[in-house]
Structures are given as structure tokens and as C-alpha cells.
N, C-alpha and C positions, 0 to 999 in steps of 0.2 A: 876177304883178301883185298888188297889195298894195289894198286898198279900202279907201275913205275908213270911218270908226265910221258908223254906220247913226243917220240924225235919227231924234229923236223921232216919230211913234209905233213902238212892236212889240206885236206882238201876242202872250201869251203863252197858248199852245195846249194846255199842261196845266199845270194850276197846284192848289195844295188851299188856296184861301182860307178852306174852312171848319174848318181847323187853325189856321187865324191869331189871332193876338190880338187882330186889329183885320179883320176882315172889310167891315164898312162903310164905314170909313174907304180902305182900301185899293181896296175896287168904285168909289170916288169916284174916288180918285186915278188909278186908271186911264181913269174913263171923262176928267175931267179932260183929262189926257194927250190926249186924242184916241187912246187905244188901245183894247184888248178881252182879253177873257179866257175861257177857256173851265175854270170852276171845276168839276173831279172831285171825287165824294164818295165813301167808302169803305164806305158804308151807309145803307140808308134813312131811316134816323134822321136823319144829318147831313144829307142832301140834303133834307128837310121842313125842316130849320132853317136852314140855307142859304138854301135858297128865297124865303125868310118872311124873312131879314135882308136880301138883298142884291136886293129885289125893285123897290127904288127904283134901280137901277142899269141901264138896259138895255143897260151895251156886254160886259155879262158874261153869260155862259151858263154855268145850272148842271147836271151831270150826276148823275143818277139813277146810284149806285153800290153795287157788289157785290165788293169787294176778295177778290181770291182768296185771299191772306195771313188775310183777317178770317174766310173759310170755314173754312183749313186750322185753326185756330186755334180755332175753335169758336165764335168770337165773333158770329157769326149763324147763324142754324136756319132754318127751314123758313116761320116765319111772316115773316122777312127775306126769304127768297129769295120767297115769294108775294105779298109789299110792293112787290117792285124790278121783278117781273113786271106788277103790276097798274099802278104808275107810270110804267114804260116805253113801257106799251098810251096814255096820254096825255098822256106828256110827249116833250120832239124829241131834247132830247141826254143822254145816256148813258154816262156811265163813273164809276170806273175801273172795269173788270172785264176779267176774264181767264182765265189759268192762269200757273200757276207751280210747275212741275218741277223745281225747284234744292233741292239737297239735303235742305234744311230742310222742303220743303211738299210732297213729291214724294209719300208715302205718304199724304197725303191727296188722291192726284191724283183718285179716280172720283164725290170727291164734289166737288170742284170743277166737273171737267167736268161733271156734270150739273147744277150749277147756272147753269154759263157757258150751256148748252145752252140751259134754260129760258128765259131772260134774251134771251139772242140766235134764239128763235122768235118770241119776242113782239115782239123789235125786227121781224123779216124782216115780220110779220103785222100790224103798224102802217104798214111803212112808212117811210121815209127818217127813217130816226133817225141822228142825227150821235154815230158811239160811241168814247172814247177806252179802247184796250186794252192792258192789262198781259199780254206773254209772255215768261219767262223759262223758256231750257230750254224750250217748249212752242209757238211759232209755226206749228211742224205742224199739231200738236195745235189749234190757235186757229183757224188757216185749215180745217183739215176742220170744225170748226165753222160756220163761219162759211157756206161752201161747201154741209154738209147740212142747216141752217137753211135756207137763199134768202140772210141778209144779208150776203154778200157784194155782193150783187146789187141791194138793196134801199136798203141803207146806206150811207153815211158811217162807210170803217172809218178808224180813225187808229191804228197802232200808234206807243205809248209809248216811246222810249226802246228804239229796234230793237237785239239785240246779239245774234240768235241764227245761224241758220248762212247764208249765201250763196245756198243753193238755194232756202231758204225766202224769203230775200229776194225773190230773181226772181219765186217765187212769188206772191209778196205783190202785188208789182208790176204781174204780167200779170192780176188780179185787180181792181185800178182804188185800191187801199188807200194814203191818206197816211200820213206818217211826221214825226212832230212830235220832231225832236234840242233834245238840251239841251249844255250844256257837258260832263257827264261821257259823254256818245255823242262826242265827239270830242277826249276824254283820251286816246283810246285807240286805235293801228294799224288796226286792225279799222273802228271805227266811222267812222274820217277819209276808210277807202275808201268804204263802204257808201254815205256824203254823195257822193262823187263818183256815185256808181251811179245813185242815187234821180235820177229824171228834173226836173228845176224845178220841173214842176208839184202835184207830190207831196210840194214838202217844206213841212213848217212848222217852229217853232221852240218853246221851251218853260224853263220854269225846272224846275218839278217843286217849286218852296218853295211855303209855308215847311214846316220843321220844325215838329212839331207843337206849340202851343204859345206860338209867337215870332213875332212880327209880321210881317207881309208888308211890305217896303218898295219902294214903286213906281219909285222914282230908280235902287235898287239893281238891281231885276228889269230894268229899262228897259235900263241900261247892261251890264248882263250878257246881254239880247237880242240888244240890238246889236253884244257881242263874238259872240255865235255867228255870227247873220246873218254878219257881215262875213268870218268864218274860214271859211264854207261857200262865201262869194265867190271868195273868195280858191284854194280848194281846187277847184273850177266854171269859174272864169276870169271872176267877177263881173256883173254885170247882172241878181242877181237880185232885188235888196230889193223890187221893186213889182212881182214875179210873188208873190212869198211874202206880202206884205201883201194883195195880191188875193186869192189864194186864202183866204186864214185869213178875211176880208169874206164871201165868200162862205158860208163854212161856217158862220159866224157868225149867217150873215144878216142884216147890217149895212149 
């Protein structure tokens, strides 16, 4: 069965408005829309600015971020990672952060994790923080985090952009974790199944734009929501668009 393109609104459940060129403009257009957003930041920094820009907007929520890429990379240190710990302890939602064991970041994998770690105490020791998380190569690795913090247990985990192994999936699963697909999770054999797997109530949807840089376009993101939503219908046997909008309301707290 084939379903109809999904109306306006969607909700886009990981997004980096503060890469955008137009960040406020964009938090309008969405709220406009009658949709929500849930904007990841990749560093303390941008999440204070973020904050601060898109504060007049409340259908967006912005994440307290610790990009495991910006760790491997050296692009934050210690006074970052005790920034993202102490904003975590008072702010609700939380990403990106992660690990990332792919080729490229892997050899900085012990100081990742133990930044992931810090981060993810402080969320379990707060309290129902809504956290979106980056694992590549590493969802083991994430969930035993997650598991020997509490916040599995604590939290709102939302794994990014799932593409790692099957086990770990189920894992994820029996653990209570959503799973926010964008279009390229379901370019690909792998992730088309994975969407069938994830239970309804677990899934959300996602752009992952803009690039950094270039403006967020709300018509554009809209309609490219609504292609996933619909493909995940489709892939499901359909009826899901007002489970998935419920849920992403919820998380939002909308």
C-alpha cells in the first residue's frame, strides 16, 4: 500500500538550526507551520547562541551539545566538556553527542567516551533529559554508557541516524530508546529494514540540515519530512503519521 504525502505539519526531530543562515527566521517558519523542531548543537558555545537567538520561538527545542567529531578533532577541551556537564544539570534537552568509531575518529575513541560518560551522568543525575545521540561504529559502546550512567533509564534517549549492527538495534529497543530516520537511513537495504523493526512508537523523523552555513528551508525540510514519514508508511503498512507526530509533541513538550 502506497500513502498519501503526509500534510503539513512534521516535526523535524534532529535538525542544526544553529549552522543555519537564517536561524530565526527558520524557528518562525517552523513554528508558523504549526510544526517543532528539536535544534542539536555541536558545542557549548553554539548552544548559548542558539539559545539566545531562537528564544522567541517555543515550538523549538534546543540541545546542549558535545559532538564527538568536535572531541576527536580537538576542537573542544575540558573547559567545553565541564560547560556541557554544568548546562545539562539545568537545561531539559541534549544533543548531539555521542561516539564515533569510524575510521577517522576511532583513535580518539577513550577520550570521547569519557566525555560521552560525563555528560550522560549529569543527564542520568538531573533527570529526564531528552538527549539526541550520534553512534557510529559505536551503539554498543553508547548503550553501555548509557546503561552504566542510569540514563537509559532516566532519559529520553533518541538515537540519530541508526546504521549500526541488528543486535545492537534490539538492544536499543528493549531499553525504551527512540530512533529519529532521515532520508539517507532509508537509501539504504539495511536501514529500510531496521524502519520496519523499530516498533511505531519509537520512531521519529528527521532532516539532519542544513549544511553548515546555508539556510534552513522550512517548505523544503517540510516536504522532505513528509517524503520520509510517508516511505516509513509505506515500508509499516501505513497508519502511522499521528503516532509519530504524537510522540515527537510529547518529547517536545508541546
Amino acid at each position: 500500500m502506497t500513502c498519501a504525502a503526509l500534510p503539513y505539519p512534521a516535526f523535524d526531530m534532529h535538525c542544526h538550526l544553529g549552522f543555519s543562515a537564517n536561524p530565526a527566521a527558520a524557528a518562525q517558519g517552523i513554528c508558523e507551520a504549526g510544526a517543532g523542531a528539536f535544534a542539536v548543537c555541536v558545542e557549548p558555545g553554539e548552544y548559548l547562541r542558539a539559545k539566545d537567538e531562537l528564544a522567541a520561538w517555543p515550538c523549538v527545542r534546543v540541545g546542549v551539545g558535545l559532538h564527538p567529531w568536535w572531541v576527536a578533532q580537538g576542537r573542544v577541551g575540558e573547559a567545553d566538556v565541564a560547560s556541557a556537564c554544568e548546562l545539562v544539570s539545568r537545561e531539559r534537552f541534549v544533543g548531539e553527542v555521542g561516539l564515533d568509531f569510524g575510521a577517522r575518529y576511532r583513535q580518539s575513541g577513550p577520550a570521547q567516551r569519557d566525555a560521552f560518560a560525563r555528560i550522560m551522568r549529569a543527564c542520568a543525575s538531573a533527570g529526564q533529559r531528552v538527549v539526541s545521540l550520534h553512534a557510529v561504529h559505536a551503539a554498543d559502546a553508547v548503550l553501555d554508557v548509557l546503561e552504566d550512567t542510569g540514563a537509559a533509564h532516566d532519559c529520553t534517549c533518541i538515537f540519530h541516524w541508526y546504521s549500526d549492527t541488528p543486535e545492537a538495534l534490539q538492544r536499543a529497543i528493549r531499553l525504551g530508546c527512540l530512533f529519529s530516520l532521515g532520508r539517507a537511513s532509508l537509501n539504504t537495504r539495511r536501514g529500510r529494514e531496521y524502519a520496519r523493526q523499530i516498533p511505531a512508537q519509537c520512531l521519529l523523523v528527521e532532516t539532519d540540515l542544513p549544511v553548515q552555513g546555508e539556510p534552513y528551508d522550512v517548505d523544503a525540510a517540510q516536504r522532505e519530512l513528509a517524503e520520509v514519514v510517508a516511505a516509513i508508511e509505506e515500508l509499516k503498512g501505513c497508519a502511522l503519521r499521528e503516532q509519530m507526530s504524537e510522540t515527537s509533541r510529547q518529547v517536545l513538550g508541546l
